[in-house]
C-alpha positions in Angstrom: 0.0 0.0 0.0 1.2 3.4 -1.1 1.7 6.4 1.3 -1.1 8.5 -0.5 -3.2 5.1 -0.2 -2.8 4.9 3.1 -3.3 8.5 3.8 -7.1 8.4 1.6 -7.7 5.1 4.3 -7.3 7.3 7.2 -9.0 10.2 5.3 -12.2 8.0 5.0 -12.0 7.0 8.7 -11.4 10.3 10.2 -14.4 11.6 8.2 -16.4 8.7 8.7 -15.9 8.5 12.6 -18.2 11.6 13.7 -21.1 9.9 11.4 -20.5 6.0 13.2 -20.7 7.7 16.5 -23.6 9.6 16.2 -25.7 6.5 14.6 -24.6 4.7 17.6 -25.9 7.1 20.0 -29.8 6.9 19.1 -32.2 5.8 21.3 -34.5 2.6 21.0 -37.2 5.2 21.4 -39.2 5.3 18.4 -40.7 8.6 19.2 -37.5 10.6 18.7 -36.6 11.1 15.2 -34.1 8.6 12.7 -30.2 10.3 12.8 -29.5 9.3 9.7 -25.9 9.9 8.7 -23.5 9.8 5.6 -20.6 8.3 4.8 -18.4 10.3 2.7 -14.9 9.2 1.1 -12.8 12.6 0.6 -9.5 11.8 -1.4 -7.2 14.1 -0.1 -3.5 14.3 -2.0 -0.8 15.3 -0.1 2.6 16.4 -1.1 5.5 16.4 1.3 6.4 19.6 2.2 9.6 21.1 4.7 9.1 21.4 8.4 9.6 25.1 8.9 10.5 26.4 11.9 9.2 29.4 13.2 11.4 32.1 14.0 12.3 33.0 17.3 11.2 36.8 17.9 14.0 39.1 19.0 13.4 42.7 20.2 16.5 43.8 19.0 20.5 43.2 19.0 22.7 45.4 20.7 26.5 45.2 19.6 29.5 47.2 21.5 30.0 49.9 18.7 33.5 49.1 17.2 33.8 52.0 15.1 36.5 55.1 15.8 34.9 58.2 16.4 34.5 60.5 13.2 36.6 63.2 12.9 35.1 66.4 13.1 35.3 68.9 10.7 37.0 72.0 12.5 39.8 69.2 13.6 41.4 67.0 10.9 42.7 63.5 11.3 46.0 63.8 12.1 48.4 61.7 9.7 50.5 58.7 11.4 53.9 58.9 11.7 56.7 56.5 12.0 60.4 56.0 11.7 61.6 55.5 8.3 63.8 52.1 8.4 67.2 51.9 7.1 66.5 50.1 3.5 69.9 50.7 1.2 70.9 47.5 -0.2 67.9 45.9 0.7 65.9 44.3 -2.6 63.3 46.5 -3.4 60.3 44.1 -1.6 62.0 43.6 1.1 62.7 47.7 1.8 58.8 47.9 1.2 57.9 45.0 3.4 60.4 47.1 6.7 57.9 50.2 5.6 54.7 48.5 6.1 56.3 46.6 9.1 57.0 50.3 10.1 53.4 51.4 9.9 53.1 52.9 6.4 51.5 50.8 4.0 52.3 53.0 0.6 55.8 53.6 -0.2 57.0 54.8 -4.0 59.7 53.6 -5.9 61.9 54.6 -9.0 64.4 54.0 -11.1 67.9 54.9 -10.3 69.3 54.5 -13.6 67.6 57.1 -15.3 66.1 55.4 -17.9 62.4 55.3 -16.3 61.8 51.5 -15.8 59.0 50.0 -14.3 59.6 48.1 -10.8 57.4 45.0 -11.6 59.3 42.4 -10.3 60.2 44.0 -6.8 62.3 41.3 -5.8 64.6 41.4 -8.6 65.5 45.1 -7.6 68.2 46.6 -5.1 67.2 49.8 -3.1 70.3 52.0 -3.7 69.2 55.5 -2.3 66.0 56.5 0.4 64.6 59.4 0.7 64.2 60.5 3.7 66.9 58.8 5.4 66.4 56.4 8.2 65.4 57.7 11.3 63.2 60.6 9.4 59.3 60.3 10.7 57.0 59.6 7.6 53.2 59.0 6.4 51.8 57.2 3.5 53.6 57.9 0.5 56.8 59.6 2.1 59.0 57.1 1.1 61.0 57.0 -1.9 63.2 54.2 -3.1 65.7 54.5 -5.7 66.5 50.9 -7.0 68.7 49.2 -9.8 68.2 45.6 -11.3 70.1 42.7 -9.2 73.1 42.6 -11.2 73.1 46.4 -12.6 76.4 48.7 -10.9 75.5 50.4 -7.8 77.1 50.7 -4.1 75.4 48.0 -2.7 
């Protein structure tokens, strides 16, 4: 027997109960009247469906606030400020890894040579002049590397 089989069984008894019941109930009394009842079969198809939960209800959530005060605007942020590492003879991603150790995340870098190159490979590079020299406080973008190819003259 199939689920939905079994399920229009127990339909027809559920529905058919009240009905049996009542029929039973009557009295041998001829002078009240005949319950006369009906048996109906209903077929009822069901389709399984998810058990949902109900959500819980929650007034509301309160979280510590995590978030620096804003600056106003008669006072500026004041920029951070940290001691610019020695980095001569360093390779150029190395140099720019003591910055951001440092504090300063954004450093610039150029070519010492003259001839305008592009730093894309960092680590094939040697630092061979800073600017400002180590010890100097600087922000984001204070530093400047002069660098030469691994292999290219310098005083490294």
């Amino acid at each position: 027997m199939t689920s939905s089989s079994r399920f229009r069984v127990r339909s027809a008894i559920v529905l058919a109960l009240p009905a049996i019941v009542l029929a039973g109930c009557g009295s041998q009394d001829s002078t009240e009247p005949e319950v006369r009842t009906e048996v109906r079969t209903v077929t009822v198809e069901a389709t399984a469906t998810p058990a949902t939960i109900a959500p819980t209800s929650v007034d509301r959530i309160v979280l510590p606030d995590t978030t620096a005060p804003e600056p106003s605007a008669s006072e500026p942020a004041a920029p951070v400020l940290v001691a610019m590492p020695p980095v001569v003879c360093m390779n150029l991603q190395s140099a720019q890894n003591a910055i951001q150790a440092a504090g300063v995340f954004y450093s610039r870098s150029a070519d010492a040579s003259g001839e305008g190159r592009m730093q894309v490979n960092d680590s094939n590079w040697i630092v061979v002049a800073q600017d400002p020299p180590a010890g100097t406080l600087i922000g984001e973008g204070d530093a400047l590397l002069s660098a030469v190819k691994i292999g290219e003259p310098s005083n490294c």
